[in-house]
C-alpha positions in Angstrom: -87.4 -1.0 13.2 -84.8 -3.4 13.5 -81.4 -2.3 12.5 -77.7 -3.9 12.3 -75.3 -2.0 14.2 -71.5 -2.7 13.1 -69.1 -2.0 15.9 -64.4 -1.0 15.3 -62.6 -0.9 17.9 -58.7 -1.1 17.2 -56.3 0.3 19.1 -54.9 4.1 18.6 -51.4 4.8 19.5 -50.8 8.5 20.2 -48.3 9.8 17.7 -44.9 10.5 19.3 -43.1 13.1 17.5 -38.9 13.2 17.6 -39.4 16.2 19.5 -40.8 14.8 22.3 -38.6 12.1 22.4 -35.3 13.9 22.5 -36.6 16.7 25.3 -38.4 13.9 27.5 -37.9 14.5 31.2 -39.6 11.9 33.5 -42.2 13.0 35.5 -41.4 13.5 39.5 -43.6 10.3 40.5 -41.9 7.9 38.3 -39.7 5.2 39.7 -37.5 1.7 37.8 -37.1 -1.8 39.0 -34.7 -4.0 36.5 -33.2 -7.4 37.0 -30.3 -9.0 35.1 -28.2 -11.6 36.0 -24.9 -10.1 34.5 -23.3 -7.7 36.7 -21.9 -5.6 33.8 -25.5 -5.3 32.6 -26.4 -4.6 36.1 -24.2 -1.4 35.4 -25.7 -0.8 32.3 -28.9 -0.9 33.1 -28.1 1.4 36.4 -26.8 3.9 33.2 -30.2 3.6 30.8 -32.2 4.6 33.9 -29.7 7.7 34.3 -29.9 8.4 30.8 -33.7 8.5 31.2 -33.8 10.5 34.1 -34.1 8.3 36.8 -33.0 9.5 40.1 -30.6 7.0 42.1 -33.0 6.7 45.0 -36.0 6.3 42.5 -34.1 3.2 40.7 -33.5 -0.3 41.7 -31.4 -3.0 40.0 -31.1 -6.5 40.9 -30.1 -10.0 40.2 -27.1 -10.5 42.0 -28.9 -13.0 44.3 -30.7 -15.7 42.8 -33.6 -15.2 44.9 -34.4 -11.7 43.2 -34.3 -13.9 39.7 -36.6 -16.4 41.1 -38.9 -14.1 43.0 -38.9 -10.8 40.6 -42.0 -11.3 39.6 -43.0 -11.1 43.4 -40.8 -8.7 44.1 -41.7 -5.9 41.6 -45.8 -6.4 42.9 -44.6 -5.5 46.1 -43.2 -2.4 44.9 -45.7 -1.4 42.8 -48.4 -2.0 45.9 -46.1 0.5 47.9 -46.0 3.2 46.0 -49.0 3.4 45.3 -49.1 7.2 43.3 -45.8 6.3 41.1 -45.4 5.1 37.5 -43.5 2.4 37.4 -40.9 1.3 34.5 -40.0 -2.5 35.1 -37.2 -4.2 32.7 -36.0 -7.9 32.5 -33.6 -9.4 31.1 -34.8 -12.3 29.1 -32.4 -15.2 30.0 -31.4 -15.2 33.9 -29.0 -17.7 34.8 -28.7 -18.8 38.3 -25.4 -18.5 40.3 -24.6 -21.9 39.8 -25.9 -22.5 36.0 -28.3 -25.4 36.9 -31.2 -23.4 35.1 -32.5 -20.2 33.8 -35.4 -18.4 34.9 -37.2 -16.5 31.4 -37.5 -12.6 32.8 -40.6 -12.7 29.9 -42.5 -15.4 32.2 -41.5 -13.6 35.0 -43.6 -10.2 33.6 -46.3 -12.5 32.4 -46.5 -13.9 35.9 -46.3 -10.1 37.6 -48.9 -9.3 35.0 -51.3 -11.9 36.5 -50.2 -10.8 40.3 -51.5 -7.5 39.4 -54.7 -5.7 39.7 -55.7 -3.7 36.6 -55.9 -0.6 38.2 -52.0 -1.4 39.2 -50.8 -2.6 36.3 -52.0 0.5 34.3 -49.3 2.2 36.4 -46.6 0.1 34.8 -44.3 -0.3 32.4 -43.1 -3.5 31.6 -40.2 -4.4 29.4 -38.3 -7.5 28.0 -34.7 -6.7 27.7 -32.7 -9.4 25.4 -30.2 -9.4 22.4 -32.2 -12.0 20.5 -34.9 -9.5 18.4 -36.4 -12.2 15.7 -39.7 -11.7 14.9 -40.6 -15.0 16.8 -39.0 -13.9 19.6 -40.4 -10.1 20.1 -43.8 -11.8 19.1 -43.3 -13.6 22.2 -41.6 -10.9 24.5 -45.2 -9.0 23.6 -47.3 -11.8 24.7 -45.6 -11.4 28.4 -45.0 -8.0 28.7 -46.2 -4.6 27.1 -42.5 -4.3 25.1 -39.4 -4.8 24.0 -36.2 -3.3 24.4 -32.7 -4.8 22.8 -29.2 -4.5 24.2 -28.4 -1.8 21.7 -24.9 0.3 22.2 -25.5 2.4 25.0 -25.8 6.1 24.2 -27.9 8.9 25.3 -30.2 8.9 22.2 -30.2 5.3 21.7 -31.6 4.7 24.6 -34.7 7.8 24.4 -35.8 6.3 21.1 -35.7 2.8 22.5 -38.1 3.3 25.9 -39.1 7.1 25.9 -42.2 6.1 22.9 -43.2 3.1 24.7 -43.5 5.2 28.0 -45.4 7.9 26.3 -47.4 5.4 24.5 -48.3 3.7 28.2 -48.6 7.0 30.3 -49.0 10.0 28.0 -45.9 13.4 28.3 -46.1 14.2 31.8 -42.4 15.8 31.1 -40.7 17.5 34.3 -37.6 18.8 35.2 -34.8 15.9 35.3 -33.3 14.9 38.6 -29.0 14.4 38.9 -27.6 11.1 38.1 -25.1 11.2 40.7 -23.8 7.6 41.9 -24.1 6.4 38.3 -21.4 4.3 36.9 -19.3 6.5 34.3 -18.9 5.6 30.5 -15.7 4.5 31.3 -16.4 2.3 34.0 -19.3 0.8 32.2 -16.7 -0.1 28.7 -14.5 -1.5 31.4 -16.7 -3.5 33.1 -18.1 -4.9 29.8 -14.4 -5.5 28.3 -13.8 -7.4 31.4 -16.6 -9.6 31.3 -16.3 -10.4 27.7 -12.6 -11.6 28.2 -14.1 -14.0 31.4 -16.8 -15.0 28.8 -14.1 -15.8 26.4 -12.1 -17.5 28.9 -15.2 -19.8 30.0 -16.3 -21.0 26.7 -12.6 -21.9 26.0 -12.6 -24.2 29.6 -16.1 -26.0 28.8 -16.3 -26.5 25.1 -15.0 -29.1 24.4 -15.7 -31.3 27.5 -19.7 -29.6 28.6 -21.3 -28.3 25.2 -24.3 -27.9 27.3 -22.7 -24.9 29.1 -21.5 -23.2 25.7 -24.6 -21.7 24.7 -25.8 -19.8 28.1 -22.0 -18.4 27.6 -22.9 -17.5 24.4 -26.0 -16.1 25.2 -24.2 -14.0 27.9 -21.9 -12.9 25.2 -24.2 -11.8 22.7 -25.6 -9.6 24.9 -22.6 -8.3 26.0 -21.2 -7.3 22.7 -24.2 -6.2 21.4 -24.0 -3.2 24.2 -20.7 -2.6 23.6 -21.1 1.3 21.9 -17.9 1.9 19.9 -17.7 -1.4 17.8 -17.0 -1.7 14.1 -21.3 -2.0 13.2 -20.4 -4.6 10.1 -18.1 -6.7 12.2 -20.3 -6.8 15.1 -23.1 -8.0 13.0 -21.2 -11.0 11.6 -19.9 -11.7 15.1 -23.7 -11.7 16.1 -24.7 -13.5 13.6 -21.9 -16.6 14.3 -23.0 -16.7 17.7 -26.6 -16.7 17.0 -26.0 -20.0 14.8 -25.3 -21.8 18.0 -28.5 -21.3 19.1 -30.2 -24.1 19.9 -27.8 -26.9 18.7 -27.6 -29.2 21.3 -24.9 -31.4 19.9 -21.3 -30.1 19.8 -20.4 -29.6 16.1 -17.8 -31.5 14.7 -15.5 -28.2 13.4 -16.3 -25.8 16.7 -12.8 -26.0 17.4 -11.6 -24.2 14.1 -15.2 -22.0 14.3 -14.3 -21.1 17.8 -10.8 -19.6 17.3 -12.3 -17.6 14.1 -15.2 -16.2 16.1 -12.8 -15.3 19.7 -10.5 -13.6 17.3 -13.2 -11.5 15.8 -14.3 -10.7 19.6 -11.4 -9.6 20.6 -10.5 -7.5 17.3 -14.0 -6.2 18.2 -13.6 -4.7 21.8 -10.3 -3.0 20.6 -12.2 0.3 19.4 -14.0 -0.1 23.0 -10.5 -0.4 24.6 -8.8 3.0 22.9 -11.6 5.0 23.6 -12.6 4.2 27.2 -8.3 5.1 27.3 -8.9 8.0 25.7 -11.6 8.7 27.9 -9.5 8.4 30.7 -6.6 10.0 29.8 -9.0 13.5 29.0 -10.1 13.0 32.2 -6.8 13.0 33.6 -5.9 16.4 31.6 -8.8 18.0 32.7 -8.0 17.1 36.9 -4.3 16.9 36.0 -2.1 16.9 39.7 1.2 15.8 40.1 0.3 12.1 40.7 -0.3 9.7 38.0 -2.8 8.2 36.5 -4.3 4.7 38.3 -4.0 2.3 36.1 -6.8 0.4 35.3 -8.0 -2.9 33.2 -7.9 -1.5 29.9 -4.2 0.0 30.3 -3.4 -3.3 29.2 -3.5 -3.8 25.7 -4.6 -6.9 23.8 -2.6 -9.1 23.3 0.0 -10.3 19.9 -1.6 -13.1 17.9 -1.4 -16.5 20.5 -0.2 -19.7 19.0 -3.8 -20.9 18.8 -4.7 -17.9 16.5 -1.3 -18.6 14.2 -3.0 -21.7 13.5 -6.2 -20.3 12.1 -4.3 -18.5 10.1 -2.6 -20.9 8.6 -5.8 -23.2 8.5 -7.8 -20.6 6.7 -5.0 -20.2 4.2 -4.8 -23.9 3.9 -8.8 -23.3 3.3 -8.5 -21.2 0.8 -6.0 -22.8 -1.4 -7.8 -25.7 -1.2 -10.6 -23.3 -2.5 -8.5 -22.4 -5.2 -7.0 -25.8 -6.3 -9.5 -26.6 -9.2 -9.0 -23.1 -10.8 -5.7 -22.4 -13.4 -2.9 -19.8 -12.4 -3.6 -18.6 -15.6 -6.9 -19.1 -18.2 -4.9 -18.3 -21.6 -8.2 -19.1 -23.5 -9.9 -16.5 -21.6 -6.9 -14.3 -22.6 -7.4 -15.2 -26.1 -10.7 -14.0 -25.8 -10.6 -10.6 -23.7 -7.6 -9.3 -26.5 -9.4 -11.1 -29.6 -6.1 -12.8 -30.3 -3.9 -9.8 -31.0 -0.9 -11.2 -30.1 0.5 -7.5 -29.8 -1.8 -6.3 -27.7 -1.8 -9.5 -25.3 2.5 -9.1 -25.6 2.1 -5.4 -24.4 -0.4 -5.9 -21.5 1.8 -8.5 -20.1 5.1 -6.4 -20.2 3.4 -3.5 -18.6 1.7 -6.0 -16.0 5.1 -7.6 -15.3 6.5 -4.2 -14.5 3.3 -2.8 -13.1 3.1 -5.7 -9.9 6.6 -6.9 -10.0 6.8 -5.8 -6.5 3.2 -6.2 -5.4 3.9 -9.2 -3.6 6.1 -7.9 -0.9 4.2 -4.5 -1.5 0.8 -6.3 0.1 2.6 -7.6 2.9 4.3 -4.8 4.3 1.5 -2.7 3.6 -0.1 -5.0 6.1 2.6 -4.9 8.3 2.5 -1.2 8.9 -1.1 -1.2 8.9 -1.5 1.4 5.9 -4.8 0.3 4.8 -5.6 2.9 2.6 -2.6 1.9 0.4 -3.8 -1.6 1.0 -7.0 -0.8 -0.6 -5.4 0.9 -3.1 -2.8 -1.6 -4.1 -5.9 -4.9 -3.9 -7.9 -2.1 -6.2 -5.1 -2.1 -9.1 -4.1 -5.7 -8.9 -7.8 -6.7 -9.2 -8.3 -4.7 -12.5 -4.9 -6.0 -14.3 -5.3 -9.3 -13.2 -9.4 -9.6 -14.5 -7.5 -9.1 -18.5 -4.7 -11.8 -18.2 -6.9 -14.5 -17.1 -5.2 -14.9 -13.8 -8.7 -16.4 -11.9 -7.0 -17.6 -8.6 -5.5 -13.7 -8.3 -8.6 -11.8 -9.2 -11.2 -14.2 -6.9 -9.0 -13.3 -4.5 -8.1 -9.5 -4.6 -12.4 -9.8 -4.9 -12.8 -11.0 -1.4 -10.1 -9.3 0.1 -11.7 -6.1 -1.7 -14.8 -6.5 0.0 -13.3 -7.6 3.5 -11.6 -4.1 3.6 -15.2 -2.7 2.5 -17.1 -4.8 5.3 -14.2 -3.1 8.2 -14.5 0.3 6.9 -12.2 3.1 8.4 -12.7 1.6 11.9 -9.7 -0.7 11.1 -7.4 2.2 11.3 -7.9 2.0 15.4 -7.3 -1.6 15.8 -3.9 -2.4 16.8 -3.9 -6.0 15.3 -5.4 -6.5 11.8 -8.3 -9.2 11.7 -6.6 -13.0 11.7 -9.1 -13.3 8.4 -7.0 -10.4 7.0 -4.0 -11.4 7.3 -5.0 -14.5 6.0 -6.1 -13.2 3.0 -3.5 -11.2 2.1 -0.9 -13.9 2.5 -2.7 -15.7 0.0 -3.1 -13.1 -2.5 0.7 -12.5 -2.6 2.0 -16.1 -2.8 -0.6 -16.6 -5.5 0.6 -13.4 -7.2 4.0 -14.1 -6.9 3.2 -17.9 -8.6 1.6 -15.7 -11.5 3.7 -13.3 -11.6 6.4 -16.4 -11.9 4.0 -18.5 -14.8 4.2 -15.3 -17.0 7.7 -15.2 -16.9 8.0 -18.9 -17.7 6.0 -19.1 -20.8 7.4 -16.1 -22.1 4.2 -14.3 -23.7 5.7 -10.9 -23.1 7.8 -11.9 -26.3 5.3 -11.4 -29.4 7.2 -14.0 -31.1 6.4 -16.4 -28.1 3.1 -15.7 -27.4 2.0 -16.1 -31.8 3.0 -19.7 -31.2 0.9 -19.9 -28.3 -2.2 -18.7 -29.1 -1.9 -19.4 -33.1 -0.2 -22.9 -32.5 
């Protein structure tokens, strides 16, 4: 009899436990091929492959010709054809710009190209990876229409990096685990934080020359840049992902913004208040290093011994342009809402008298209090002394004061305890608390003038 046969097929993923993950050793025929057109990433790449198991003379990194961007696609076939018994694990960078910036070569067409190069029974034997910091869903859609995955440019650490490839290996080839090979001739940790502090100050130093006269240049640089302090592995997380997020609104805005200028010195400041962490500890690194091979020589110096620099003119003037900003911000708002005093004490007059006197003696130093608190860089009494003034203020009515102790509040959330390593507080920071102690001072000041401390004074004004 006739019958209707209804056929499923849909793909099943073998399940990778942590376990295997964290214990993976690569398997004695496997062999990488990545490309990058950054020579910091170079280094980092050269790292992930160590991390992964990857013997020196089983790994190969290019990109410092622009040939092997053009051709890699070509290049990596050929490889795969002569070895004809090894696994191969092929990663590319996303956005390769040739030596001379005239274009970019997309690594993901690249793969899509190799895939198309290569026999099935060859391809099966690979691996192949899209390596970028941009990770929307539109974009890893895409990355996984070239190539069989995606990997971003994640801080580079040991685990990191397992949980980022090792599933999508396992996934491709099955656990063929064996003993891991040395890593010798990889670059360091240190060398790797130096090479990518380096670069990010050239970056920095780039986008400052072209700006303002080639805005066509400005976002491959900041492209480059993204990438590069997204690897960067001991960076406040919050303030990296707000300095990610600034860059990433550049993207694809091909006409130079009218206020880039101001936008620029914010977001450079932010960098480089960034990298500090990255800075102290690849010093630190060092300087263990040093204890643990001490001789009687000293220490070479090296790029990081110098430290970042004080505030530059430029970045004086952001402060004063975001404090300029903010009072602007500020202007429609009273020093002092009495009606919402009125309210918050139900007109007692004796109660309203009392709160102010204790206020007036409470904060009659906060001002300078908030400043050198800053100066020293004590943030914990920072924190502590925004956390008081924001309470008294929210009774008396004093709206400028308590909007701003707010944001200033949540700006030393957002930086966390990493702020205690930076040598120079954020230029937003300082900015803020400025404000907050002029505009605390000028309430401090308008309290005094009209007097309400006096019972007497303050029935005539609320009962007038």
């Amino acid at each position: 009899p006739q019958q209707t046969v209804f056929t499923l097929r849909c793909p099943a993923p073998r399940h990778v436990t942590d376990q295997q993950v964290l214990s993976f050793t690569l398997p004695a025929n496997a062999r990488a091929i990545a490309v990058d057109d950054s020579q910091v990433q170079q280094w980092t790449l050269m790292s992930m492959l160590s991390m992964l198991g990857f013997p020196p003379e089983r790994m190969r990194v290019v990109g410092g010709e622009d040939e092997e961007m053009e051709n890699f696609a070509e290049l990596v076939a050929s490889e795969v054809r002569a070895h004809p018994d090894d696994l191969v694990l092929v990663i590319a960078d996303d956005n390769l710009e040739l030596s001379d910036g005239s274009r970019t070569v997309s690594g993901s067409s690249q793969l899509m190209e190799l895939r198309e190069s290569l026999s099935p029974s060859d391809e099966a034997r690979t691996l192949l990876l899209v390596r970028s910091a941009n990770d929307s869903d539109a974009d890893v859609l895409k990355y996984h229409t070239c190539a069989h995955g995606f990997v971003t440019k994640d801080p580079l650490e040991h685990e990191t990096v397992l949980r980022a490839i090792v599933p999508q290996w396992l996934h491709r080839f099955g656990d063929q685990s064996q003993t891991p090979a040395a890593s010798a001739g990889v670059p360091s940790a240190h060398q790797l934080i130096t090479k990518l502090v380096t670069e990010i100050r050239s970056i920095l130093e780039r986008i400052d020359a072209v700006h303002a006269s080639d805005w066509a240049r400005v976002w491959p640089l900041m492209h480059q840049l993204k990438g590069n302090v997204r690897s960067l592995p001991h960076a406040s997380a919050p303030l990296r992902k707000q300095v990610l997020a600034a860059i990433e609104e550049y993207r694809d805005v091909r006409v130079r913004p009218p206020d880039f200028s101001f936008a620029w010195l914010l977001l450079r400041t932010d960098v480089n208040t960034l990298i500090e962490r990255d800075v102290r500890a690849a010093e630190h690194s060092v300087e263990r290093s040093g204890q643990s091979t001490r001789s009687s020589s000293a220490r070479t110096p090296t790029s990081l011994d110098l430290k970042l620099p004080v505030l530059s003119t430029e970045e004086n003037v952001v402060i004063a342009s975001v404090i300029d900003a903010t009072r602007l911000a500020l202007a429609a708002r009273p020093v002092q809402n009495l009606s919402k005093v009125k309210a918050v004490f139900a007109g007692n007059v004796h109660a309203i008298s009392m709160a102010v006197s204790a206020f007036l003696k409470a904060h009659a130093n906060t001002p300078a209090a908030l400043i050198s608190q800053l100066a020293v860089r004590n943030y914990s009494k920072l924190r502590s002394t925004v956390h008081q003034c924001k309470g008294s203020v929210a009774y008396l009515g004093a709206e400028r004061v308590h909007s701003l102790s707010q944001e200033l509040q949540g700006c030393l959330e957002m930086l966390g305890e990493d702020i205690n390593e930076w040598q120079t507080p954020p230029v937003l920071l300082q900015a803020q608390v400025h404000v907050l102690a002029e505009e605390l001072d000028i309430f401090l000041r308008e309290l005094e003038r009209i007097g309400i401390k006096d019972e007497a004074v303050a029935e005539r004004v609320f009962h007038a």
